[in-house]
C-alpha positions in Angstrom: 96.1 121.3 110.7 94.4 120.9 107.2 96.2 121.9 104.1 94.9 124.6 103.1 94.9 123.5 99.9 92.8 120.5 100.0 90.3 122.3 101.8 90.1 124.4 98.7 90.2 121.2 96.5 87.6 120.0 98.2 84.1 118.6 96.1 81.2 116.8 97.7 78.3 115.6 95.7 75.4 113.7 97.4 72.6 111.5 95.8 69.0 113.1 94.7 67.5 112.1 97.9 69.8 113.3 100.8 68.5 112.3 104.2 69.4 114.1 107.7 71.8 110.9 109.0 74.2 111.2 106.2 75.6 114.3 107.7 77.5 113.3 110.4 78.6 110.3 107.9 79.7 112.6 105.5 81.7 114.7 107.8 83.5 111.9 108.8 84.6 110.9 105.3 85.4 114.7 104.6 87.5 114.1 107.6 89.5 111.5 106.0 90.3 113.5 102.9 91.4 116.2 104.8 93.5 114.3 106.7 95.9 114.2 104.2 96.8 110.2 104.3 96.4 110.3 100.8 92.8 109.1 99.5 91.7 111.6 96.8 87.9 110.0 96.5 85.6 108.1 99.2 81.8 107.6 98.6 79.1 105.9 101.1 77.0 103.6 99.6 73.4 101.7 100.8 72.7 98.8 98.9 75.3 99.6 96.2 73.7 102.8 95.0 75.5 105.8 96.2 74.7 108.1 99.2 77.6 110.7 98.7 80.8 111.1 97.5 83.9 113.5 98.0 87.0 114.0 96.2 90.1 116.3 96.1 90.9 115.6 92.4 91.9 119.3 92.1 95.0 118.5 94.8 98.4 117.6 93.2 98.0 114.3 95.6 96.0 112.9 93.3 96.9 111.5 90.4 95.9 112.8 86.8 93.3 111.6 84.5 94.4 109.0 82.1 92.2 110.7 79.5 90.8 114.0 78.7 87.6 113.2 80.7 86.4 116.4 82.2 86.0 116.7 85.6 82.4 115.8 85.9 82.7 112.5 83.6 85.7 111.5 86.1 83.7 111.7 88.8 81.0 109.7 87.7 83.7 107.1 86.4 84.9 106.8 90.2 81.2 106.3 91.4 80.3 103.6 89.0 83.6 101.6 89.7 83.1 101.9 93.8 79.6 100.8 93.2 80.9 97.7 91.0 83.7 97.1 93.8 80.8 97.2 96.5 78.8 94.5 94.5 82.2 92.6 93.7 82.4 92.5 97.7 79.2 91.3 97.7 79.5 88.3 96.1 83.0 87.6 97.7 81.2 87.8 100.8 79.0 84.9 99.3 81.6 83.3 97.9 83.7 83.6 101.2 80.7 81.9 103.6 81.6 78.2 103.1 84.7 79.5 105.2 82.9 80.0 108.5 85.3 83.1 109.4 82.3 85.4 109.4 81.5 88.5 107.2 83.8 89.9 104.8 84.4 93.4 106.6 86.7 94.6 104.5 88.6 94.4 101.6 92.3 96.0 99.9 93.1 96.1 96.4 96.3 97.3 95.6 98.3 98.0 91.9 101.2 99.0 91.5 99.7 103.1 90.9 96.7 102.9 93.3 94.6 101.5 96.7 91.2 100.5 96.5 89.1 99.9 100.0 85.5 98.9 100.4 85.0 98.3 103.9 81.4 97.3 105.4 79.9 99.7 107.5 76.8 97.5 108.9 75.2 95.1 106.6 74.1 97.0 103.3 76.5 99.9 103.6 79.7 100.3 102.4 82.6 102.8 101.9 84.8 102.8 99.0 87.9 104.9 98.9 90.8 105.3 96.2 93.9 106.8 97.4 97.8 106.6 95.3 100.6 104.8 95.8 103.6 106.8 94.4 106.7 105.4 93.5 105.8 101.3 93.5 105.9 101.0 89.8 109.7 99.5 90.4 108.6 97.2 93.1 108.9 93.2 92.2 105.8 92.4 94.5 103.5 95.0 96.5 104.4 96.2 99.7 101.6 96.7 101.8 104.0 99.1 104.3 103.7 101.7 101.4 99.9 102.1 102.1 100.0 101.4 105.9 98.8 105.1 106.3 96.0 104.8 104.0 94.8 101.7 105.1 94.5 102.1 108.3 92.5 105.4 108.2 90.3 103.5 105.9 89.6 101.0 108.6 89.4 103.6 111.5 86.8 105.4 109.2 84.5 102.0 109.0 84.7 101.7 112.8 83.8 105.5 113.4 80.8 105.3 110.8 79.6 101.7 112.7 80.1 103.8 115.9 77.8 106.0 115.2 75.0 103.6 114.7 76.2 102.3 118.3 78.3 99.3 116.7 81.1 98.3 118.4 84.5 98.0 116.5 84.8 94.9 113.8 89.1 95.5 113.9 89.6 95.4 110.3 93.3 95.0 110.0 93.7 94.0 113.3 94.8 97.6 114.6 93.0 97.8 117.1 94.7 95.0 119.2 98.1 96.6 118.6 97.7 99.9 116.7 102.0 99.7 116.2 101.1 96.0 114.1 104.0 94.4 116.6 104.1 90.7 116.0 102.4 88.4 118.4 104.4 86.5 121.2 105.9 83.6 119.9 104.6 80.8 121.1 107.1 77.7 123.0 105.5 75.0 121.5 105.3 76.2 117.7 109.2 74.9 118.0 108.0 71.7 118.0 105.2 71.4 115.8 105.7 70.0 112.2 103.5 72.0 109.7 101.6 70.1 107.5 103.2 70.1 103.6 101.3 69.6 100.3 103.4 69.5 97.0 106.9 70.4 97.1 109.0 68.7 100.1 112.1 71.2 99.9 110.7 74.6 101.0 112.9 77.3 102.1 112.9 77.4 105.4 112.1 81.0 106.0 108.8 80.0 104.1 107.5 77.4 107.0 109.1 80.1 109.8 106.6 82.5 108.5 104.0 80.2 110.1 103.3 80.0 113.3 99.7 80.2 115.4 100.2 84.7 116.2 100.5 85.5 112.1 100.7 83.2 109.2 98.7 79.8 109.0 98.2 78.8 106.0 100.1 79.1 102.5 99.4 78.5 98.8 102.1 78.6 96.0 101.0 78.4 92.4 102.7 78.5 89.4 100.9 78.1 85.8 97.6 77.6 87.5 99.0 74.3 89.4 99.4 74.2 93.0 103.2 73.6 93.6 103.3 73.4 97.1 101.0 74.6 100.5 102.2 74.4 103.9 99.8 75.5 107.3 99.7 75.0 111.0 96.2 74.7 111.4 96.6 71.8 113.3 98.8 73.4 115.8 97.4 72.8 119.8 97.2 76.7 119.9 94.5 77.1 117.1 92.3 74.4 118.3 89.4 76.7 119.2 88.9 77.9 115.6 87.5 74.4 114.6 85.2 72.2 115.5 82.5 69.3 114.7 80.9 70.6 111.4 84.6 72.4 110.5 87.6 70.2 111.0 91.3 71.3 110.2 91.1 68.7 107.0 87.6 70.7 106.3 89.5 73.7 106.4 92.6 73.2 104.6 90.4 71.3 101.7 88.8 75.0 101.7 91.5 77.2 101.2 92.9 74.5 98.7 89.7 75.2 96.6 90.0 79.0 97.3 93.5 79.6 96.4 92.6 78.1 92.9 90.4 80.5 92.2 92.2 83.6 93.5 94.0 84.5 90.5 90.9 84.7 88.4 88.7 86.6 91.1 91.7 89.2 91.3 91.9 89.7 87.3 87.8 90.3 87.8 88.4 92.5 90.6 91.2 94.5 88.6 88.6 95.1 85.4 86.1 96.3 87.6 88.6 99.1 88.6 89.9 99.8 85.7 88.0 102.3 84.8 89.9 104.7 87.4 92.7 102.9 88.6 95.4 101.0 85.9 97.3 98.2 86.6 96.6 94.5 87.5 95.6 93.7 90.9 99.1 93.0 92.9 97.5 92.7 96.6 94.2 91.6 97.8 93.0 91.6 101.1 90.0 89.9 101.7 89.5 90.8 105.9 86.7 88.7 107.4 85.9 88.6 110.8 87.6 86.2 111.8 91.6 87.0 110.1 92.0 87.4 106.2 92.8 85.4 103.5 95.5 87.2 100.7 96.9 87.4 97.2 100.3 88.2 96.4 100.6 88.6 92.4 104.1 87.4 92.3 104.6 87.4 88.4 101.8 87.1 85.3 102.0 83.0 86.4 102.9 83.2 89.8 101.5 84.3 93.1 101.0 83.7 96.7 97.9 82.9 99.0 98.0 83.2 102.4 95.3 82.8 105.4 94.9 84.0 109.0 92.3 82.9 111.2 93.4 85.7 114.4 91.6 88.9 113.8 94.3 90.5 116.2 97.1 89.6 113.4 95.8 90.8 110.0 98.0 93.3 109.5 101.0 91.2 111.2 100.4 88.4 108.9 100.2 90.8 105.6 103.6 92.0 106.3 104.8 88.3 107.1 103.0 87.4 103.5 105.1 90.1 101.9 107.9 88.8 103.0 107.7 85.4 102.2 106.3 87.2 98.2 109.2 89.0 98.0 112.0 86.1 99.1 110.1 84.0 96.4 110.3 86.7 93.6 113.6 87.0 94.1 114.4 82.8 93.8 112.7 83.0 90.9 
């Protein structure tokens, strides 16, 4: 049943030219809000220029304004940002191509106050949602368990807005394999396969156990803007269908490589774009493509943690095995 009191909180606002098929759209992101999973603001957008947006700032879910903005100006400030984060997206897509993992169907940015999502709907459109995450200010790395709820509505909402322009389900997040995110089967031979190892020879070895062919395959440590160490199993027998004659395993790992480097700086972009309405540097970005994810664990102002997927079935199975791994190497120091 919806709380009564977000029903009453309840804003919409739609663009100067409102068209008849944004309604069944906009009921479905009204939906969402009064779900109560915790977004406070979602918008549509077509092209990057907004279709409609709704919010429940007025609800004691959401979080206050930082300034003395009135309520109008706030609004606006939200719109502007999910616009930016839409053409951000954009150019990760791009940037994300040389990959050959698809589109870039969704993507998470968590801080240690707030969740950002901007998840593609079908090629130009895009919705962008802002929802809090109470109580992580203490946390030493982000725990993407804390915004489970909110992320996978956020997903379910893309799929229902693709489903009504007869699209079938992309799975961002993977849920829809195994909605309870249970970890793959293991696999008898992973036991005897010998991940490959850049940089540092001495990893712990619940680091390399992370990786095996159902979650984790790749993993980038870097400290000071240096690589110190990467470890994958993209050569495993059991991933030898994602590669072949124009991508090779060397092609992909030299990819990531080049990738990880640039992760930091592409999250301190992402986390100015949002600043505007949501404070706090970028501690977990999920970039969800259509084939897995690749993410960013901020482990410290120096320090943080790629990690890549290629199974679309275990995004979410290998974001919870990439917390883990952040969190063990947090606390080593």
């Amino acid at each position: 049943m919806t709380d009564p009191e977000l029903r009453d909180a309840l804003v919409e606002e739609t663009a100067e030219q409102d068209v008849p098929g944004f309604l069944k759209k906009r009921d479905l992101c009204r939906g969402l809000l009064l779900s109560g999973c915790g977004v406070y603001h979602v918008a549509h957008y077509t092209t990057g220029v907004l279709d409609f947006a709704l919010d429940v700032f007025a609800h004691p879910s959401a979080p206050p304004p930082d300034d003395e903005a009135d309520p109008s100006q706030r609004r606006d400030a939200y719109r502007r940002v999910g616009a930016q984060l839409v053409y951000r997206a954009s150019e990760l897509n791009r940037r994300l191509g040389e990959l050959h993992t698809g589109a870039l169907i969704r993507t998470v940015v968590q801080t240690r106050t707030g969740l950002v999502f901007c998840n593609s709907v079908v090629g130009n459109e895009h919705v962008v949602g802002f929802a809090a995450v109470p109580g992580a200010d203490a946390e030493a790395v982000a725990d993407p368990s804390r915004v489970s709820v909110v992320d996978q509505a956020a997903a379910h909402l893309a799929t229902d807005l693709r489903r009504l322009l007869r699209q079938q389900s992309q799975n961002p997040g993977g849920w829809d394999a195994d909605p309870n995110g249970e970890p793959a089967p293991a696999v008898a031979s992973a036991d005897d396969f010998q991940p490959h190892r850049t940089g540092s020879t001495t990893l712990d070895g619940a680091v390399t156990a992370a990786l095996h062919p159902g979650g984790l395959h790749y993993l980038s440590h870097h400290r000071m803007g240096d690589q110190a160490w990467a470890v994958d199993v993209l050569g495993h027998p059991d991933l030898d269908q994602f590669f072949n004659r124009g991508v090779t395993v060397a092609d992909r790992r030299d990819r990531y490589q080049r990738l990880a480097g640039d992760l930091s700086l592409l999250a301190l972009q992402v986390g100015r774009d949002l600043r505007r309405a949501v404070a706090g540097d970028v501690t977990r970005l999920v970039l969800d493509v259509e084939m897995g994810a690749v993410y960013y664990y901020r482990l410290s102002p120096d320090d943080y943690l790629v990690g890549v997927t290629l199974e679309q079935d275990s995004v979410a199975v290998a974001d919870a095995e990439m917390a883990t791994v952040a969190r063990r190497l947090s606390t080593a120091g």
